[in-house]
C-alpha positions in Angstrom: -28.5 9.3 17.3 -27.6 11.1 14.5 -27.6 9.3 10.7 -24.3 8.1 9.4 -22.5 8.6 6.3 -19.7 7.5 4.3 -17.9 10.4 1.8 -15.4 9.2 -0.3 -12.4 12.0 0.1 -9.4 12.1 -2.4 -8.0 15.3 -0.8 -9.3 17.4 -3.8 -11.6 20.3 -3.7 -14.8 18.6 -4.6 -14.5 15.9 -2.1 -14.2 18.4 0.4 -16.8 20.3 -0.5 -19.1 17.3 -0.3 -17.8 16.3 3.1 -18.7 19.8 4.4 -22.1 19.3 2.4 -22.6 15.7 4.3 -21.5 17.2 7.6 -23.9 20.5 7.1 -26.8 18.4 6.8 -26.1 16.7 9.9 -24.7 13.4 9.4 -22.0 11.8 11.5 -19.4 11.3 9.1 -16.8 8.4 7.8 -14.3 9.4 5.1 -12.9 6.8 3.2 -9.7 7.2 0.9 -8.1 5.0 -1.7 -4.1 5.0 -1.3 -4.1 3.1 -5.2 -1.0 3.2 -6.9 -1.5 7.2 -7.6 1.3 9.2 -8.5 0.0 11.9 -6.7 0.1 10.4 -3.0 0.5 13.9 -1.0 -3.1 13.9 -1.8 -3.5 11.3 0.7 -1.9 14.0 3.2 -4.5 16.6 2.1 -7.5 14.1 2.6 -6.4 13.6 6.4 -5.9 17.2 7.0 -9.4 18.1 5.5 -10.7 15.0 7.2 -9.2 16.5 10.5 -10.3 20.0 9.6 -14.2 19.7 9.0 -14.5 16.7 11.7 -15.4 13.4 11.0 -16.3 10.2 13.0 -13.3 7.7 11.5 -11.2 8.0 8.4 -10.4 5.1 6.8 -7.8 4.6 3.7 -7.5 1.3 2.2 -4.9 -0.2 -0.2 -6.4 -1.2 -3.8 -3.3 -1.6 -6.0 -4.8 -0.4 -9.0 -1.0 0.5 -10.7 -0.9 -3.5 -11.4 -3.6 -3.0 -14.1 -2.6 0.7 -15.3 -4.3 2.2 -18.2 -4.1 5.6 -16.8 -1.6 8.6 -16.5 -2.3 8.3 -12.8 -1.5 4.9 -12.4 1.5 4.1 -15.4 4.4 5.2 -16.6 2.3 7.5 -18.9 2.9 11.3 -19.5 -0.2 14.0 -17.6 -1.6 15.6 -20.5 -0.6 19.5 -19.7 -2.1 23.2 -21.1 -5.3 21.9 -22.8 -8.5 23.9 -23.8 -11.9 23.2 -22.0 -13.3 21.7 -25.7 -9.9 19.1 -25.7 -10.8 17.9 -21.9 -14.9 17.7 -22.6 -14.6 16.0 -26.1 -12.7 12.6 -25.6 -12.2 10.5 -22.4 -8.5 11.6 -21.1 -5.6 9.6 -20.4 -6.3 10.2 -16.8 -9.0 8.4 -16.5 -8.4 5.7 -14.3 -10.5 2.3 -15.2 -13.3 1.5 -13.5 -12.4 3.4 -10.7 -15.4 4.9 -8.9 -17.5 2.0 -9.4 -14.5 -0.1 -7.4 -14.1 2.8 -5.3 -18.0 2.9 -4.4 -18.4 -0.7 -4.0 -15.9 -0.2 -0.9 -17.5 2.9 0.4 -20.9 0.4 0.1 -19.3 -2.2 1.6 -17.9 -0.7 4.6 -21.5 1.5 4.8 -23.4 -1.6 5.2 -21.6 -2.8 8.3 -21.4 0.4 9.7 -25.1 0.9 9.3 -24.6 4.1 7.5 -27.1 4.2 4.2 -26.3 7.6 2.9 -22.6 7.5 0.4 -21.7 11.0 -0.7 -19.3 11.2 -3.6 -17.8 14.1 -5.5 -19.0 13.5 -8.7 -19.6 16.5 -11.3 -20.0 16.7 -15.0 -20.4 19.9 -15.7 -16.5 21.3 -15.3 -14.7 18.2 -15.1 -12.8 16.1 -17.2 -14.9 13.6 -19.7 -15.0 10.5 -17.1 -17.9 8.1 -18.0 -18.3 7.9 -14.2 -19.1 10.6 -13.1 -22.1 10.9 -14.8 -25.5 11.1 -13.4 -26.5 7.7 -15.0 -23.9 6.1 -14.1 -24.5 7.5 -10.1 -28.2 6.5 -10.7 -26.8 2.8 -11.6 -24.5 2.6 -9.1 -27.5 2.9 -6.5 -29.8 0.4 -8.3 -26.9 -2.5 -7.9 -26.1 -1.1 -4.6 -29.9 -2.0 -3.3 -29.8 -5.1 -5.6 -26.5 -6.6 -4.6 -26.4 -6.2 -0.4 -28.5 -7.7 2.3 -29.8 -4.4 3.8 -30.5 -3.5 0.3 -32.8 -6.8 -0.2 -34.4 -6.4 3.1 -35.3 -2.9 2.3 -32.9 -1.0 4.4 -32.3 1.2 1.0 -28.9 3.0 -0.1 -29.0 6.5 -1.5 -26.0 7.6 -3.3 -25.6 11.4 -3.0 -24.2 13.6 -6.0 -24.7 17.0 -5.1 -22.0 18.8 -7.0 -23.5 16.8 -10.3 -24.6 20.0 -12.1 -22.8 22.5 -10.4 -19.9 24.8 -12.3 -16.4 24.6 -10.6 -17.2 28.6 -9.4 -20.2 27.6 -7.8 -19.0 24.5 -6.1 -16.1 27.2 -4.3 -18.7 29.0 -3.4 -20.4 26.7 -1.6 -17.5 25.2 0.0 -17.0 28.6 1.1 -20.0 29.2 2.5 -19.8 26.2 4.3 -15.7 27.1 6.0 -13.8 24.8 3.6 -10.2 25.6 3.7 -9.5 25.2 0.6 -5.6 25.5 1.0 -5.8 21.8 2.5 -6.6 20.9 -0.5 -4.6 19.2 -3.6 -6.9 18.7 -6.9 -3.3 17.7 -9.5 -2.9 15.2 -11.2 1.0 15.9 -11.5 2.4 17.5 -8.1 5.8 17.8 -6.5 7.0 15.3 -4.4 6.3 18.2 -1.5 2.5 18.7 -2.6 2.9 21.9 -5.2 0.6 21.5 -8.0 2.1 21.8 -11.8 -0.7 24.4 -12.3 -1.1 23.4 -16.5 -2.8 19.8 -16.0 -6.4 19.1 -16.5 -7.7 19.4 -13.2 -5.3 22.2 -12.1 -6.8 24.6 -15.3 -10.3 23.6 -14.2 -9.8 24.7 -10.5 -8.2 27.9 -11.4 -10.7 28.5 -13.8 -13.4 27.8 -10.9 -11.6 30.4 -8.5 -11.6 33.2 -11.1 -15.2 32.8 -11.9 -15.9 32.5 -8.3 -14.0 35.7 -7.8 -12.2 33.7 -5.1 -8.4 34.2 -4.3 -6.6 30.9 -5.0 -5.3 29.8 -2.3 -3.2 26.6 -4.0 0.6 26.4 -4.0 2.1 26.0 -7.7 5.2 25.1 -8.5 
């Protein structure tokens, strides 16, 4: 039987370039997504059609209201900071930033990993072109699996979690290109934080400058729909 993992999906391009990483290296896969109180729910649309696209076992999207606590552009009536430099976006922590919301996000993925006997949890972290969230970082990855093999029963009886990274230190060009090597269609995709109700992204937000940045370095058409 083969191994199973669980890949947390958002939809956006480094999710599925890390389910197509998972799947490569031969693991049946279980996508799990997070319908939270986003703005941007069409990305919940691209998540099932990548999900459907690279093949995987079960895809599973859970509720977790986090637009109750806010705190976040993506979560509260706050503005999407639009048209900043690379030094703006990598020198503070951005409005964007949604609190706590890997860790809550992995703790699920760990959770439902545990009962499906699945001890491999791929996520699409990167902090090399990305946007200043504390956690995304490697240490904060590297915590994350401590606690995870602390705080379970098949962690404490030595049936050990590994929480995979593997887009950590790679440039937004190089992650393309191994999505690309690997058949991601990247037009499934949706990586803005500010879309149209009918899934175009606004092109000038943080995460849309860094994925067109990504495709010119990669020497890549873009294949994204902008408004």
């Amino acid at each position: 039987m083969k191994k199973k993992a669980v890949v947390l999906l958002s939809g956006g391009l480094d999710s599925a370039t890390v389910l197509a990483i998972a799947k490569s290296q031969g693991f049946d896969i279980y996508a799990i997504s997070f319908r939270y109180g986003q703005r941007h729910k069409c990305e919940l649309q691209a998540a099932e059609k990548v999900a459907n696209c690279i093949g995987v076992k079960k895809h599973l999207i859970m509720n977790v209201d986090l637009n109750k606590i806010g705190g976040s552009a993506l979560t509260d009536d706050i503005d999407v900071p639009k048209g900043r430099e690379k030094n703006q976006m990598s020198n503070t922590i951005p409005i964007t930033y949604v609190p706590a919301r890997n860790t809550i996000f992995l703790s699920l993925a760990l959770a439902w990993a545990e009962v499906l006997g699945a001890r491999d949890i791929f996520i699409g972290a990167n902090v090399v072109d990305y946007s200043g969230y504390p956690d995304c970082r490697p240490e904060f990855i590297s915590a994350f699996e401590i606690m995870a093999n602390l705080g379970t029963k098949a962690g404490v009886e030595g049936d050990k979690f590994t929480i995979h990274a593997p887009l950590s230190q790679l440039t937004k060009a190089q992650i393309i290109g191994k999505g690309i090597e690997l058949g991601v269609d990247y037009s499934l995709t949706l990586s803005c934080y500010d879309p149209t109700e009918d899934g175009k992204a606004c092109g000038n937000c943080d995460s849309c400058l860094l994925r067109k940045k990504g495709f010119a370095e990669a020497g890549i058409p873009d294949p994204t729909r902008y408004k």
